[in-house]
N, C-alpha and C positions, 0 to 999 in steps of 0.2 A: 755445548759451547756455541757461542754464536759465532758464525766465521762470513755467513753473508749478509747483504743491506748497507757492507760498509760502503763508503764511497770508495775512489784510491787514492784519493787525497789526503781523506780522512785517517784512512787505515795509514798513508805516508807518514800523518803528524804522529803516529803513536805508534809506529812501528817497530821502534826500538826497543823499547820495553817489551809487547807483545812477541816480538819474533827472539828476543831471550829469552822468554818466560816459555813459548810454547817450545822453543829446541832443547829447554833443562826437561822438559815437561815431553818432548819426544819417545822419551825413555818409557812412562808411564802412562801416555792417552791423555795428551791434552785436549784432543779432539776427542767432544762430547758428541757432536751429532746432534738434528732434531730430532730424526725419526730413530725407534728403538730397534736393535740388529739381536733381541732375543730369543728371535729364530734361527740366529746363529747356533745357540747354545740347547736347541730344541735334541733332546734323547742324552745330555749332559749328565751326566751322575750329579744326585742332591744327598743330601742326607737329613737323617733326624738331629736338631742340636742337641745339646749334652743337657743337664738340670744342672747346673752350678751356679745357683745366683751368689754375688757377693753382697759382704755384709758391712755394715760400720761407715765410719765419717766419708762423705766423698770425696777423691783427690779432684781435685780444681783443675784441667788440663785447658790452655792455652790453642784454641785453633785459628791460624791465619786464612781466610777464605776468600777467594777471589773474585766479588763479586759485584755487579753494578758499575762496570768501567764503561766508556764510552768504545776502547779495545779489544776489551775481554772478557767474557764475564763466565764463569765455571759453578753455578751452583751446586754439580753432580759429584766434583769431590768434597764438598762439605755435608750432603746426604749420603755420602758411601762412606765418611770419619761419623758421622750419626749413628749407620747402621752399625759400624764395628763397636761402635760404644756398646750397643743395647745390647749385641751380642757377648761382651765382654760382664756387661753390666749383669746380663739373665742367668747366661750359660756358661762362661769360661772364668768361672771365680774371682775377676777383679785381678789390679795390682796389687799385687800383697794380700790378699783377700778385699781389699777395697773397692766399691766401685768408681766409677770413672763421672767426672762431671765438665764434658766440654764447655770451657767459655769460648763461643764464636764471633767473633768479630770481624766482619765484612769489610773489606778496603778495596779500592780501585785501580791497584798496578800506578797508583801516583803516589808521592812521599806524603802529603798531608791526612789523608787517611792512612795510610801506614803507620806516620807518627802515632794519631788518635789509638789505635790498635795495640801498639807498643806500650804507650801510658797506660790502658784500659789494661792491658797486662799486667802489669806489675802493682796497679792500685787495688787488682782483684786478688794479691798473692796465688798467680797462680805456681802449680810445684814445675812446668815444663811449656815449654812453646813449641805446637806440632806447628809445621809448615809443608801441604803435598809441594811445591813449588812456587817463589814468587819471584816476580823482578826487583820486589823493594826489600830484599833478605837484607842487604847493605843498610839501610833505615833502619830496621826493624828490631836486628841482631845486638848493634850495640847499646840500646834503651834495656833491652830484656836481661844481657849479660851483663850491662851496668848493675841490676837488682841481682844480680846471682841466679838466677833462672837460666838455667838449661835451653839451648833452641836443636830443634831437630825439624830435619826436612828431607823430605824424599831427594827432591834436587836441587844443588846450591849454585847459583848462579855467581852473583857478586863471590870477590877477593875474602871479603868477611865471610862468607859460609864457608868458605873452601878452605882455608887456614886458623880459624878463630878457636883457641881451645876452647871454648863457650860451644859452639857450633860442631853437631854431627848430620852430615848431609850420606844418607843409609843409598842411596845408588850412584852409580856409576857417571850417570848424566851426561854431558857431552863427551866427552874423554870416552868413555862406555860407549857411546854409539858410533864413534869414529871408528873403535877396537871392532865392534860385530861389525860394523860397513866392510871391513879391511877384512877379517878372516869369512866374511860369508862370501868374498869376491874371488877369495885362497880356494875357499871350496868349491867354488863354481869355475873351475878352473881360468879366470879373467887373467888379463896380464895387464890391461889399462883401465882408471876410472875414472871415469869424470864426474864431480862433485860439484852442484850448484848451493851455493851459501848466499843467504840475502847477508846483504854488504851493510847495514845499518852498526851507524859508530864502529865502525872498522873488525865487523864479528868476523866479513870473509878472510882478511889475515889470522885471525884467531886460527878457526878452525883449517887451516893451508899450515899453520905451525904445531898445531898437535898432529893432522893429519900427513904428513908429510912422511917423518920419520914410521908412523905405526903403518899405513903402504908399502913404504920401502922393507921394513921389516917381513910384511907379506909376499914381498914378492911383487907387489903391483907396483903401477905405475900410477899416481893421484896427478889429475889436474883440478885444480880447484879453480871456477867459474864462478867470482862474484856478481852478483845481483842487484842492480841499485833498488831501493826500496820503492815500494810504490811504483815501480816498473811497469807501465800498463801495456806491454805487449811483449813478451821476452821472446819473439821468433829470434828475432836477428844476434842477439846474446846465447841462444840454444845454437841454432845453427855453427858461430863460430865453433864453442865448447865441444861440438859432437864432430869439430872438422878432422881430427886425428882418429876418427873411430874408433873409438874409445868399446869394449868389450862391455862396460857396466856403464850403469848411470845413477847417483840418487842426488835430493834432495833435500836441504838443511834449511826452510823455511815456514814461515806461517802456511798454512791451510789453501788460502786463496791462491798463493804465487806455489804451492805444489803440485794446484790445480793446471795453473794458468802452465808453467813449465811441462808439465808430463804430459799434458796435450800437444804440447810445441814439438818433446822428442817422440811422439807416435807419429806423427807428421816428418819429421824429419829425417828418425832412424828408429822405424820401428822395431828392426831386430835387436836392437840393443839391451841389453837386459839389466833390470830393475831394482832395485832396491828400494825400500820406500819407510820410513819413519813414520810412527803410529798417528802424527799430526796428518801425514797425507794419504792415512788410509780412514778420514773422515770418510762416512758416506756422503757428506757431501760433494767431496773431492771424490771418489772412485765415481758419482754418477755422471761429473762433468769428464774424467778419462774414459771410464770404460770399462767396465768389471773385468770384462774380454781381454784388455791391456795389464789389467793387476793379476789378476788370477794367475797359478805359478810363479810369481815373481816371490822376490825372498824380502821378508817382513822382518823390523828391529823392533823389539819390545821388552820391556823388564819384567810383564805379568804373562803367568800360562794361565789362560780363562779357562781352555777346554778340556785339558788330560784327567785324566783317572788319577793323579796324586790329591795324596790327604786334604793337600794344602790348597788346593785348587776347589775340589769339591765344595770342604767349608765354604770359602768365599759365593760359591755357588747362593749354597744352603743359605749363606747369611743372608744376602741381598732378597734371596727368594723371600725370607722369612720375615724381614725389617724394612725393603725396599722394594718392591717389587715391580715397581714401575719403571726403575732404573732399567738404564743400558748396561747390560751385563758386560759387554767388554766395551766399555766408552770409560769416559772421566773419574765414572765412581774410585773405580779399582784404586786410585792415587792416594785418596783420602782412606779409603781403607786402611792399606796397605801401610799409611806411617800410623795410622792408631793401633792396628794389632801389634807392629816391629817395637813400639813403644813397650807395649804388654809382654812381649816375649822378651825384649832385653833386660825388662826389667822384674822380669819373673824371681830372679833371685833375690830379690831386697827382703831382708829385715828387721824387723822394727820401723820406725815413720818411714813415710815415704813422704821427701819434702825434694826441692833441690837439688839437695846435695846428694842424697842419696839415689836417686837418678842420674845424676850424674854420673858418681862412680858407677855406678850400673852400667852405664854405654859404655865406659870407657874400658871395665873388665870384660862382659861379654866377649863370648868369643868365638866364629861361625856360627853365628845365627843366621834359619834359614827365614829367607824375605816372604812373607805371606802371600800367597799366590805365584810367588815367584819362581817355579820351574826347576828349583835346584841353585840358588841364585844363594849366597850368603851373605852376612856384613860383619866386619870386626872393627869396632872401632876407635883402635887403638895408636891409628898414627900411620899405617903399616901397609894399608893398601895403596895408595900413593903418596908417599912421604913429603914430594914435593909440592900437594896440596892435602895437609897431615887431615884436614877434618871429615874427604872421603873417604867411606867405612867399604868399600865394594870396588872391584874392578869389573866384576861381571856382566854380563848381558845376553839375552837371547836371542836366536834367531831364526827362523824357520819359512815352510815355503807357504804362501798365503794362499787360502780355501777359494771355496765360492761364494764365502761370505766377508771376505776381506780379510779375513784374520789370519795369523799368522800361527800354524799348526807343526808341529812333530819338531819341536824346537829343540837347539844345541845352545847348551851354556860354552861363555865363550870369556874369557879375560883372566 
């Protein structure tokens, strides 16, 4: 993901979107990175994949990729939804025995390509619309659901992913990262945190109203610290927020302004402790903090890249075997992760697989575990949070971050 070169003016005109799109996307690695963190994962368990190629018609699957924005551009989870294809395609028998045939279609985090994307959908009949995350779900959702097409996405941002019965959004996404911010600060025995939110179209109220209540519940005390966008110096905005000495600290924004803030509180209060969102554990961000300042700090994230579970391994194996240039714990993992949860939910269909029968498939399922995801499950029946019926997950992880940024020996949490 690209996160420098922007200007801050530039990055202010289209910040809004981008700083939705990477805080649903917090959960899963929206920070790509340029450079590749594979020596994270050096002495990682692989495995051999399985022989199960599938056979017969291929199911036409729908992907939203986000790429070529002037904002944002994520290639890495449209190659990590590739990889899990071919892996699904070679080795793990197909939906229904079916193989899998991505339609990709590239939009830019703006509604005009979004639209094009949506038609392109529904002209191609395809049976399901994956989405790792976007800010135009709101566009995109009611073109596809107009056709009767299923839409699934890792993380729903817009009113429409989050309530639509058309729409299953399979993680936890903000709500989810609030919940691990709040019990990883229970367990680090904090009693105050101070939370910085970039404030674009009014998201720092957002998250001060989900977060509010689920602190109090913990035990802490949350001060939420909005951010005006495109901020190009937040000392004197850090400073106030750190004036009650607050026990913890994290961060609910784009890349550059996690950079630019966690600099501010190593300068200001550097004993404060940490918390940090997989957006701000870019390496590009940890080079402008400080390895020195992340290191031991406690890391939120929906994917376990490094343990010894089944689930983890695979994802290893796959990327090794269909990707291997990829950043093993960067971007990919997102696109993976909704093309296998696809495969697993819908492990039980038979007879066609169109639609409709994906459909009910999400909607019966029932703890399904998220691939790669730690112990992490999704049901998508309405149940996990009622009052936004289309997340299938309350869960999230968290753990304390290595010396390669990543976030290791993780606790499922929600």
């Amino acid at each position: 993901m690209r996160i420098g070169g922007l200007s801050r003016q530039r990055r202010a005109a289209a910040a809004i979107g981008a700083v939705v799109l990477c805080t649903a996307l917090a959960a899963t690695g929206c920070a790509g990175g340029d450079e590749s963190k594979n020596s994270a994962v050096a002495g990682a368990s692989t495995t051999s994949l399985p022989d199960d190629a599938a056979t017969g018609a291929p199911v036409r699957i729908g992907f939203v990729s986000t790429e070529g924005g002037p904002a944002v551009s994520i290639p890495e989870m449209r190659q990590g939804a590739e990889a899990a294809a071919q892996y699904i395609n070679k080795n793990g028998g197909g939906i229904a025995g079916r193989p899998i045939e991505l339609v990709v279609c590239k939009q830019q985090e703006e509604p005009t390509s979004a639209t094009k994307c949506a038609n392109d959908f529904v002209e191609q009949k395809v049976a399901a619309v994956l989405s790792p995350g976007t800010g135009q779900g709101g566009t995109i959702l009611p073109i596809v659901a107009g056709a009767g097409i299923p839409y699934i996405t890792l993380n729903g941002v817009s009113a429409q992913e989050l309530t639509s019965p058309d729409s299953a959004a399979l993680s936890a996404g903000l709500p989810g990262t609030i919940t691990a911010m709040a019990a990883a600060a229970k367990g680090k025995g904090m009693r105050s945190f101070a939370l910085f939110a970039s404030d674009g179209g009014g998201f720092g109220a957002i998250v001060d109203a989900i977060g509010k209540p689920v602190f109090q519940a913990a035990q802490v005390e949350l001060k939420v610290v909005p951010l005006p966008v495109g901020i190009p110096d937040p000392t004197a905005t850090v400073t106030s927020g750190l004036s009650g000495n607050p026990d913890g600290v994290g961060v609910i924004a784009d890349a550059a302004t996690c950079a630019s803030v966690y600099k501010a509180v190593q300068t200001t209060d550097p004993s404060a402790q940490k918390v940090y969102i997989p957006v701000c554990l870019d390496p590009n961000v940890t080079k402008i903090i400080g390895m020195d300042a992340v290191r031991g700090s406690i890391g939120i994230t929906a994917t376990d890249y490094l343990s010894d579970r089944p689930d983890s391994v695979l994802y290893r194996s796959v990327l090794r075997n269909y990707a291997p240039e990829l950043n093993i714990t960067g971007a990919a993992s997102s696109g993976y992760q909704v093309v296998m949860a696809l495969a697993l939910a819908a492990d039980g269909i038979q007879g066609e697989v169109n639609p409709a029968s994906i459909k009910a498939a999400l909607r019966t399922a029932r703890n399904v575990e998220m691939p790669a995801g730690g112990g992490i499950t999704f049901t998508c029946d309405g149940t996990a949070m009622p009052q936004m019926a289309s997340i299938c997950s309350r869960q999230m992880l968290y753990g304390q971050i290595n010396d390669q940024g990543v976030p290791v020996n993780l606790t499922v949490t929600g």
